[in-house]
C-alpha positions as CSV (number, residue, x, y, z in Angstrom):
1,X,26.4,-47.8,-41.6
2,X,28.8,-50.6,-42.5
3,X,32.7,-49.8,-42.5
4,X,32.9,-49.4,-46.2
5,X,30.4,-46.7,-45.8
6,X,32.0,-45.2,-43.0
7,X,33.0,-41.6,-43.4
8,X,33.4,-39.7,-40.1
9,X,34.5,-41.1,-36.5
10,X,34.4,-39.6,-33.4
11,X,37.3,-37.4,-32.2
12,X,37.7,-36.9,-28.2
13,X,37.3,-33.2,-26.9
14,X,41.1,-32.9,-26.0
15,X,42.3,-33.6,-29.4
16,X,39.8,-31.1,-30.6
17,X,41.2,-28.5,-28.1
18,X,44.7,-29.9,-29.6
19,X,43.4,-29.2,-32.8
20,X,42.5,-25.5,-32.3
21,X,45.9,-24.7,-31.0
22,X,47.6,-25.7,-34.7
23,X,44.6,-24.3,-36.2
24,X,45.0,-20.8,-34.4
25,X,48.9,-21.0,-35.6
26,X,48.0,-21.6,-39.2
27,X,49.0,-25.4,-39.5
28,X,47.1,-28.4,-40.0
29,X,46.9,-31.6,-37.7
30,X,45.4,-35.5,-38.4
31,X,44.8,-38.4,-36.3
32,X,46.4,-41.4,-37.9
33,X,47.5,-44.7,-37.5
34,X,46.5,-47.5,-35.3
35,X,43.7,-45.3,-33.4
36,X,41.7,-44.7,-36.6
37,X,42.2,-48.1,-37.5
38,X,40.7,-49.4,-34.0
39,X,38.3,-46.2,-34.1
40,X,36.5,-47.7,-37.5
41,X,36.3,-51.4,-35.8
42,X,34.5,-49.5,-32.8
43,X,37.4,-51.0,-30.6
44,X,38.4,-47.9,-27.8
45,X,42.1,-46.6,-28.0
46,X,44.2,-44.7,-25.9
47,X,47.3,-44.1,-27.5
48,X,47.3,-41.1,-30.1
49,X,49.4,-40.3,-33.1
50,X,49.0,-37.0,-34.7
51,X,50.4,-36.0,-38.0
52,X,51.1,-32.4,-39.1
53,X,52.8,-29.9,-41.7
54,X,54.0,-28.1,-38.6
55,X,57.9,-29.0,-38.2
56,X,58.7,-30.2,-34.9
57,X,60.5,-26.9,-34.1
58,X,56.9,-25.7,-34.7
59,X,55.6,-27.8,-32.6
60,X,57.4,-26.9,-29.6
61,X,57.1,-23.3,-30.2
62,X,53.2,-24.5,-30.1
63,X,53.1,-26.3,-26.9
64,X,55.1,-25.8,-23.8
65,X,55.5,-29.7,-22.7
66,X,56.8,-31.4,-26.1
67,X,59.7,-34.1,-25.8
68,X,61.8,-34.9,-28.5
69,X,60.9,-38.4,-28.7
70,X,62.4,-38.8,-32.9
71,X,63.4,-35.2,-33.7
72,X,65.6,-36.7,-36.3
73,X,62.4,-38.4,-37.7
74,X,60.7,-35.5,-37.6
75,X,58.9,-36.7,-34.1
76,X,58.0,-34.9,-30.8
77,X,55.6,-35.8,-28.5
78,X,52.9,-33.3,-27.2
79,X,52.4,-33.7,-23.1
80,X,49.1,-32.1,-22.6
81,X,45.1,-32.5,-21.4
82,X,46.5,-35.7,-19.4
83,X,47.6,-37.0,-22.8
84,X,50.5,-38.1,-24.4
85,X,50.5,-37.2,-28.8
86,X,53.1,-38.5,-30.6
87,X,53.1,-35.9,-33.2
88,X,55.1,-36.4,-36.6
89,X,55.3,-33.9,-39.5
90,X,54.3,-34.8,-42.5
91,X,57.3,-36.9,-44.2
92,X,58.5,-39.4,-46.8
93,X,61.4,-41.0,-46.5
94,X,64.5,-42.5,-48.7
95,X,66.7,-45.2,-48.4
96,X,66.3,-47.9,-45.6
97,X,70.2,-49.4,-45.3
98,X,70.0,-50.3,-41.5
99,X,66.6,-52.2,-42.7
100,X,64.4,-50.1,-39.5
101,X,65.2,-46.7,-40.1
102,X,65.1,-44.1,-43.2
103,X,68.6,-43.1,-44.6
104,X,66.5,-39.3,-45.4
105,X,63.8,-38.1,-44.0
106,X,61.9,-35.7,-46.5
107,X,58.9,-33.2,-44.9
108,X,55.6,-33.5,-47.2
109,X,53.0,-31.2,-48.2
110,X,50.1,-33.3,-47.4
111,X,48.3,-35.4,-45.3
112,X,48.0,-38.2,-48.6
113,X,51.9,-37.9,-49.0
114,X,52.6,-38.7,-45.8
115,X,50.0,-42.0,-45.5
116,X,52.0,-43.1,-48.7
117,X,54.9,-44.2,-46.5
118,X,52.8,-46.0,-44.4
119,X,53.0,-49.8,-43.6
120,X,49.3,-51.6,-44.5
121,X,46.6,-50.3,-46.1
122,X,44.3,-50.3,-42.9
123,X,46.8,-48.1,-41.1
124,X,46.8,-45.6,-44.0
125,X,44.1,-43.4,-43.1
126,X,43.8,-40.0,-41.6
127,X,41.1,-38.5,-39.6
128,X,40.4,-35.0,-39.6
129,X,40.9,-33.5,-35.6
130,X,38.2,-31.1,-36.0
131,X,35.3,-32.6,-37.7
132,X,36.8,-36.7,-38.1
133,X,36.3,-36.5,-41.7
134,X,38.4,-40.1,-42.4
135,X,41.2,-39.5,-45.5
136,X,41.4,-42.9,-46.9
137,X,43.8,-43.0,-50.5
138,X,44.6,-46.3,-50.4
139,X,41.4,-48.4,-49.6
140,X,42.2,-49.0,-46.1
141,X,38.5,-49.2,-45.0
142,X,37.4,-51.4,-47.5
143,X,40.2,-54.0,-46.8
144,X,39.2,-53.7,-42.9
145,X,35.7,-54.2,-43.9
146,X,37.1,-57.4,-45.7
147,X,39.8,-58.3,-42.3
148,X,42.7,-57.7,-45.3
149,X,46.1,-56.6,-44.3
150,X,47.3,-55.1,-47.4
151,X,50.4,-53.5,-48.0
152,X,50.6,-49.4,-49.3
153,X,51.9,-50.3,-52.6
154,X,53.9,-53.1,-53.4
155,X,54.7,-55.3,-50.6
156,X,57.9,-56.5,-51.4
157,X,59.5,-52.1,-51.7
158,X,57.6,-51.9,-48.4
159,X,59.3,-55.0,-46.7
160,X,62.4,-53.9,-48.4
161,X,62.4,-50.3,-46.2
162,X,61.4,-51.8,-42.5
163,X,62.3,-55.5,-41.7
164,X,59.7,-55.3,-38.5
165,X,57.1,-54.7,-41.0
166,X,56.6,-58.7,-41.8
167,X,56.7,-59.4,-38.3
168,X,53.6,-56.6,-37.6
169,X,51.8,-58.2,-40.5
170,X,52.0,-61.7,-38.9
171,X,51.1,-60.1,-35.3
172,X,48.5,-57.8,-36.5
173,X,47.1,-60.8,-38.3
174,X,46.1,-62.9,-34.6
175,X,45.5,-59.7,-33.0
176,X,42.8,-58.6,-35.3
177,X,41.6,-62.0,-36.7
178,X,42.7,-60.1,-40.5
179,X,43.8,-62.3,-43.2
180,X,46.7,-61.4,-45.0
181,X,46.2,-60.8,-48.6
182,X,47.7,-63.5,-51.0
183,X,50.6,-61.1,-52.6
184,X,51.6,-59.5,-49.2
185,X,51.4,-63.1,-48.0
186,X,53.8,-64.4,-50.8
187,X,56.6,-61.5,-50.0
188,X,56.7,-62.6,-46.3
189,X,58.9,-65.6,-47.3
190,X,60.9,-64.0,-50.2
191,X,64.6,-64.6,-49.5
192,X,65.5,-61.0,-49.5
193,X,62.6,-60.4,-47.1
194,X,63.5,-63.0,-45.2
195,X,67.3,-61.7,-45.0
196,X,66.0,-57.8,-44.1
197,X,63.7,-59.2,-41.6
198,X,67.0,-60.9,-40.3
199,X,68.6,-57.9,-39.8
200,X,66.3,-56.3,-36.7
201,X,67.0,-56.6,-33.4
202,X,65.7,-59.8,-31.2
203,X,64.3,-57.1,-28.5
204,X,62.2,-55.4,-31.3
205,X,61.0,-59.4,-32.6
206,X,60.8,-60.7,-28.8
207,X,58.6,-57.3,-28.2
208,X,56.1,-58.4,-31.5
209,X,56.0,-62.2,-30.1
210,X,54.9,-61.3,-26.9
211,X,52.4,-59.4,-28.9
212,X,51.9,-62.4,-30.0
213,X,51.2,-64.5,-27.4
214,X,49.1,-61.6,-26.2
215,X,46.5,-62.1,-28.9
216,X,43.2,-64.1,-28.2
217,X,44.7,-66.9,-30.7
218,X,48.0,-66.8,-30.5
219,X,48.5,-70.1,-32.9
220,X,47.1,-67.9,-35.8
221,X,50.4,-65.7,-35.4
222,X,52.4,-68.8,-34.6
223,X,51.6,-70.6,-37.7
224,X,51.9,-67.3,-40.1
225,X,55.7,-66.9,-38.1
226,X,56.3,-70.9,-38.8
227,X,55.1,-70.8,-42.4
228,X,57.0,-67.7,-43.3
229,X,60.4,-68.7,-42.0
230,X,60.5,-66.2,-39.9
231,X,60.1,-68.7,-36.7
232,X,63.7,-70.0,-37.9
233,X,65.1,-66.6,-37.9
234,X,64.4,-66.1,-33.9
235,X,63.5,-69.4,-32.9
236,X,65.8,-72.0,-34.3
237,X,65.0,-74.8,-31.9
238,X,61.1,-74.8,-32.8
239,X,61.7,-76.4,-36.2
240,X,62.2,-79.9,-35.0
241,X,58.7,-80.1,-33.2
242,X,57.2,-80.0,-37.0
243,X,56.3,-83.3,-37.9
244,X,57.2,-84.6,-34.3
245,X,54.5,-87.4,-34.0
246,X,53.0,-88.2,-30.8
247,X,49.8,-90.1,-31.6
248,X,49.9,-93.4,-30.7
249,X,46.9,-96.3,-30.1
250,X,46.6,-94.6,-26.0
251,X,45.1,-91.8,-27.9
252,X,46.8,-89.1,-25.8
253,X,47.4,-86.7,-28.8
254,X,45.8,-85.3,-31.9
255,X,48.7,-83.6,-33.3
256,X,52.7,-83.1,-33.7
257,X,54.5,-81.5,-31.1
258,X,54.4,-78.1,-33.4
259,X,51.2,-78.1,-33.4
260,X,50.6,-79.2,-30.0
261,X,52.7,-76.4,-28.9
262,X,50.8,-73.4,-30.9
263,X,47.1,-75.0,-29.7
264,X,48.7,-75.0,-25.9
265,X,49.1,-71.0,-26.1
266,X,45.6,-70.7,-27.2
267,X,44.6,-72.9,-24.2
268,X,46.7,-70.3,-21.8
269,X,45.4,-67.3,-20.5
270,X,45.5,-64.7,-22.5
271,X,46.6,-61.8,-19.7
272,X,49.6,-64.1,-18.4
273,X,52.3,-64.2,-20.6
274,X,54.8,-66.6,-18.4
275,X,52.2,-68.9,-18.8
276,X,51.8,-68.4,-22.6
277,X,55.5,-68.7,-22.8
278,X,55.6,-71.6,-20.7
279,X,52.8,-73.3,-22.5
280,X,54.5,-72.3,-25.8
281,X,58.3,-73.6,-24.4
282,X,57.1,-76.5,-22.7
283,X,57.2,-79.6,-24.8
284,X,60.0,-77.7,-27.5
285,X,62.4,-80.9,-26.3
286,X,60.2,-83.7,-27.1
287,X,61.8,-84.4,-30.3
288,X,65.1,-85.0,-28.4
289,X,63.9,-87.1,-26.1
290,X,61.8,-89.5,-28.1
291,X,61.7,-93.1,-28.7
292,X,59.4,-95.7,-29.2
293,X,58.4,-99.5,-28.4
294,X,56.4,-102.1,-29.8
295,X,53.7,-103.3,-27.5
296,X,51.5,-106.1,-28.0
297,X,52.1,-105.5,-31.9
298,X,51.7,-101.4,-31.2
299,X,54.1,-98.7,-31.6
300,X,53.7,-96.7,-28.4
301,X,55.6,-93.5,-27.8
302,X,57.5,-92.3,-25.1
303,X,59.2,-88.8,-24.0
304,X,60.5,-89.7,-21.1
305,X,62.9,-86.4,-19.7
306,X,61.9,-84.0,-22.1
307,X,60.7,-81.5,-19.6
308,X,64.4,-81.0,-18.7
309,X,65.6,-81.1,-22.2
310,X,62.7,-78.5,-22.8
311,X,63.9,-76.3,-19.9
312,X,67.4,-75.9,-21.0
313,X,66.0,-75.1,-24.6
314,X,63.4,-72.6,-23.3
315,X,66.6,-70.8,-21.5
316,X,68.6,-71.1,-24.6
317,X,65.6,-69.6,-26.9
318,X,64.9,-67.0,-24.1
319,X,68.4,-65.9,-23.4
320,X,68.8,-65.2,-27.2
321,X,65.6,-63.3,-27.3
322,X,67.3,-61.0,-24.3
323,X,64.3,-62.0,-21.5
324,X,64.7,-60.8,-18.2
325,X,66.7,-63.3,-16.2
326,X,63.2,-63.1,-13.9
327,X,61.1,-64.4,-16.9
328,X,63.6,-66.7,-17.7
329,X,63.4,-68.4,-14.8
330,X,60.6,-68.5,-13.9
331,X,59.9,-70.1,-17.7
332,X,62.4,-72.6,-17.9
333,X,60.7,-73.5,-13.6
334,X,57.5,-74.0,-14.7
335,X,58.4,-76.1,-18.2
336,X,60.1,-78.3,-15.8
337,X,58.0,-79.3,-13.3
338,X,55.0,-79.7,-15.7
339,X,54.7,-82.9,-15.8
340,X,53.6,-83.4,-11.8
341,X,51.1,-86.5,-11.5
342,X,48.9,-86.1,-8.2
343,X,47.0,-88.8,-7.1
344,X,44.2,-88.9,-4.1
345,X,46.6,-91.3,-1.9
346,X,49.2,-88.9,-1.8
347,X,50.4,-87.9,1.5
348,X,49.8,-84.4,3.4
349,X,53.8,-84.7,3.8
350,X,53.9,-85.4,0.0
351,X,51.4,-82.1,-0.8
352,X,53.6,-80.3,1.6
353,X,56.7,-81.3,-0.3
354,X,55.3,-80.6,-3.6
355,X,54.8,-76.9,-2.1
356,X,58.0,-76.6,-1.4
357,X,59.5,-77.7,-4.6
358,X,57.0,-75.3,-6.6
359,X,57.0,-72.5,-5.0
360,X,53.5,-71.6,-3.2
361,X,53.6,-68.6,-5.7
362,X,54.4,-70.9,-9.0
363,X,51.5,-73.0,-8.5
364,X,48.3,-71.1,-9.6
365,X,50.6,-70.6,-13.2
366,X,51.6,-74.1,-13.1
367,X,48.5,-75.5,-13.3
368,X,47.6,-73.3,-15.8
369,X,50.3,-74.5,-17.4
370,X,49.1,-78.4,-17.7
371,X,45.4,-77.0,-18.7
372,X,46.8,-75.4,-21.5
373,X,48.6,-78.7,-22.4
374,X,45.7,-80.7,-22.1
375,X,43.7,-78.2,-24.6
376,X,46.7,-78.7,-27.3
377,X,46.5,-82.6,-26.8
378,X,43.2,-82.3,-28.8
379,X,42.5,-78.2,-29.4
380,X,39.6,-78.9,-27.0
381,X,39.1,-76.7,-23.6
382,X,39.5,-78.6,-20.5
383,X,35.6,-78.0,-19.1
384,X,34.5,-78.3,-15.5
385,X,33.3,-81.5,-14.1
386,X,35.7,-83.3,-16.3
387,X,39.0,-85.9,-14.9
388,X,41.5,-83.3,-15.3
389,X,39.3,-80.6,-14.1
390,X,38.5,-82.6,-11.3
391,X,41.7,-83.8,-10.5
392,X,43.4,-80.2,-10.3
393,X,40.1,-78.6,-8.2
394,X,41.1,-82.1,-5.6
395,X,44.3,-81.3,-5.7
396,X,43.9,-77.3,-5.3
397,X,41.7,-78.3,-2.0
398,X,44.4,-80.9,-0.7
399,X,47.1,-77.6,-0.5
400,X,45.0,-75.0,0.3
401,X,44.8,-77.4,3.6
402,X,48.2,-77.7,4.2
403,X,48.6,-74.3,3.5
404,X,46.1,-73.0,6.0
405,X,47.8,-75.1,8.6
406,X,50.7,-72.7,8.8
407,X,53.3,-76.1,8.7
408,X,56.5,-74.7,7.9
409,X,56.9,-74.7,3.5
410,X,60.5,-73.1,3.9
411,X,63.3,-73.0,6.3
412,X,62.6,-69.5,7.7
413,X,59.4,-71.1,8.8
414,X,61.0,-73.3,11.2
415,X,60.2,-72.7,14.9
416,X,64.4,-72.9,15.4
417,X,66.7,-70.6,13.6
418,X,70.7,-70.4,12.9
419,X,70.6,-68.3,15.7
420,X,69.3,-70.4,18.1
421,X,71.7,-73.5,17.0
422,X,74.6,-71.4,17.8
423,X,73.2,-70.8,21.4
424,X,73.1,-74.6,21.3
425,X,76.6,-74.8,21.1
426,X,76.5,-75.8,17.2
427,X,79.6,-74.0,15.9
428,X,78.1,-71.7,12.8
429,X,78.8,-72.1,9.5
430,X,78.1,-75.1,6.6
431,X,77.2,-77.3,9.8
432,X,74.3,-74.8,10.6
433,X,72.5,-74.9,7.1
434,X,73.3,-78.9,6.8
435,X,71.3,-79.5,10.6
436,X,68.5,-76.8,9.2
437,X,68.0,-78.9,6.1
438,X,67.7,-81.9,8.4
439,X,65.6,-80.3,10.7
440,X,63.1,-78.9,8.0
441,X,62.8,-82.2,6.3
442,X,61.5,-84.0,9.8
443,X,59.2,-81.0,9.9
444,X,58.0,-81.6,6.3
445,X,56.9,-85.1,7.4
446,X,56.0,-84.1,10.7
447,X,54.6,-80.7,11.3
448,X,53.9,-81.3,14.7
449,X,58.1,-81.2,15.3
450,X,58.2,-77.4,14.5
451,X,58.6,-76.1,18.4
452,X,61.5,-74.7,19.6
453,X,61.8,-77.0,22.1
454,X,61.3,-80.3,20.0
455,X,63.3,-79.2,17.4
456,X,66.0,-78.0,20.2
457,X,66.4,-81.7,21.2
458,X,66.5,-82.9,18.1
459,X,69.1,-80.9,16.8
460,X,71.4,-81.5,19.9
461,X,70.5,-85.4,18.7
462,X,71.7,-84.8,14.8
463,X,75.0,-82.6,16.0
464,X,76.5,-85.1,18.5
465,X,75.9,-88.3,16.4
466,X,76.5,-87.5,13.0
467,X,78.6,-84.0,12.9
468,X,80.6,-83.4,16.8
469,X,83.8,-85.6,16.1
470,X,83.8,-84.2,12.2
């Protein structure tokens, strides 16, 4: 059976128990939403949303563990079987002047009223609890049949009530690999869209990029969010990487830094999102830092700093957006130290200070990081037996050595502590930290320092020359 001919779908056991507990109080109950949506595709879902002509004070009287998750929107959510239903009564609504949520919330009569309010075409159908008889009024399984996100109606009234609503298009557009259809497409960038879709909050858009990012190909959202103008709206410093050239005669890049940027996130992984943001943040300065030369009668072009330009932007964007100050960081960290170059002739003592200016934790995501920038040089993977692939895997061996040799990669691996310079007669304070640093650099070049007693005589050394008549 293909989708269009798709009638029924399955309906879990629990929901039909659900099910008989509104029947047996003389009210009706759907599955709707994103479920049914993924249920046609034959994609599993987890999350539930029921709709019913029971009012949520109905509801509770049903069921003895209901929250009031929306009560004002007429929704409550059903704790029961293990599951968690969130359960709305059949509505429309009137007025959207905070451009999120209805000014009036109206209870319906029907199952086909209700889907009337809804977003997209493909999230427009019901499913019967009982038998999974699928209610479609609006064509929603022929446009997923197609891969058509379609608004209910007319796409500029339903942009005009929710200003998340073109931001879920553009997300639901990479998630799914849809297309969005030409007129829904066309009232994404309408100024007055554009000015409603202004009006949400960065959490609710940083939420939907993440989304985003999430997606198997996150530069198919990208693109939709840079084409819109809805990028500009969040994202105010990406607009300069568009038409950002990089190519030069070394051959280095296929694209502009834009485009570099969205074809990096498709080279991250996809279940790591501070890589993802870190391949999306990490070349955003480039423009900035630019310049060029001619050599030998060739323009060659150079970005020399712009991973620091890039961090500070990356904070900038991510601060706005409301991050964590933990993402942040560790971002705006892992944007800056991208550009590492290892070579074979470096040093054990060089490895071991790379180590400790990473972060022995950072590392597996920071070279993730530079394999998703050498995919966006080109869009082209970076394979297994190849010079970048090769070089990492060396240079992955080189620290797991250094690593298993238990040299000391922070100061509280030293064989001395503060402690132990105070018993030394070194008076504590600054002076104790500035002869720690001292003594863990030796031990960085020379692991064979780090005993008690070596580094006992060597700190006795440091204090009386350089800090005992200070």
């Amino acid at each position: 059976m293909s989708l269009t001919e798709k009638t029924h779908i399955s309906i879990p056991a629990e929901l039909k128990k659900v099910n008989e507990l509104f029947t047996k109080n003389g009210f009706k109950a759907f599955l709707v939403g994103g479920a049914v949506r993924d249920m046609i595709l034959g994609n599993p879902s987890h999350d539930w949303d029921l709709a019913t002509n029971a009012t949520p004070q109905q509801v509770m009287e049903i069921f003895h563990r209901v929250i009031p998750t929306g009560i004002a929107h007429g929704t409550v959510t059903i704790h029961i079987f293990g599951l968690e239903l969130e359960t709305t009564t059949f509505r429309t609504e009137a007025g959207y002047s905070d451009g999120r949520h209805p000014d009036a919330v109206i209870y319906a009569s029907t199952i086909e009223e209700d889907l009337s309010r809804r977003d997209f075409t493909m999230n427009a159908i019901a499913a019967e609890l009982s038998t999974g008889l699928l209610i479609d009024p609006f064509g929603g399984i022929q446009d997923i049949h197609n891969k058509i996100i379609r608004t209910v109606g007319n796409p500029l009234e339903r942009f005009d009530e929710d200003g998340l609503r073109p931001v879920r298009a553009i997300r639901f557009a990479g998630q799914l690999g849809f297309t969005i259809e030409s007129e829904t497409l066309k009232a994404l960038s309408n100024p007055s869209v554009l000015k409603k879709t202004a009006s949400i909050s960065v959490e609710r858009f940083r939420d939907e990029f993440c989304k985003m990012l999430s997606s198997s190909t996150p530069s198919i959202s990208l693109k939709l969010l840079e084409q819109t103008g809805i990028m500009n709206l969040f994202i105010p410093e990406f607009a300069v990487c568009r038409n950002c050239s990089q190519s030069d005669t070394r051959g280095y890049h296929d694209f502009d830094v834009a485009d570099h940027l969205f074809y990096a996130c498709d080279g991250a992984p996809k279940d790591n999102l501070v890589v993802r943001l870190s391949a999306f943040y990490h070349d955003i300065g480039k423009p900035e830092a630019r310049f060029s030369e001619i050599v030998d009668g060739a323009e060659i072009i150079h970005f020399h700093g712009h991973e620091s330009i890039s961090a500070k932007k990356a904070q900038q964007s991510m601060r706005f957006l409301k991050f964590s100050n933990e993402m942040i960081d560790a971002v705006a960290h892992l944007v800056k130290e991208h550009m590492f170059f290892y070579e074979s002739t470096w040093s054990d003592a060089a490895v071991r200070r790379f180590i400790i200016r990473i972060g022995l934790e950072n590392i597996d995501n920071l070279f993730a990081v530079r394999l998703a920038d050498i995919h966006g040089m080109h869009n082209v993977p970076v394979v297994p037996g190849s010079p970048s692939w090769n070089n990492l895997e060396e240079f992955e061996k080189r620290i797991a050595k250094v690593t298993k040799e238990k040299t000391a990669l922070s100061l509280k691996d030293l064989a001395l502590s503060g402690t132990d310079l105070m018993e030394l007669g070194i008076p504590k304070g600054k002076l104790i930290g500035m002869i720690l640093k001292e003594l863990f650099e030796t031990v960085t070049d020379s692991p064979e320092m780090n005993t008690k007693e070596k580094l006992s005589a060597l700190a006795k050394n440091i204090y009386t020359k350089k800090y005992q008549d200070m």
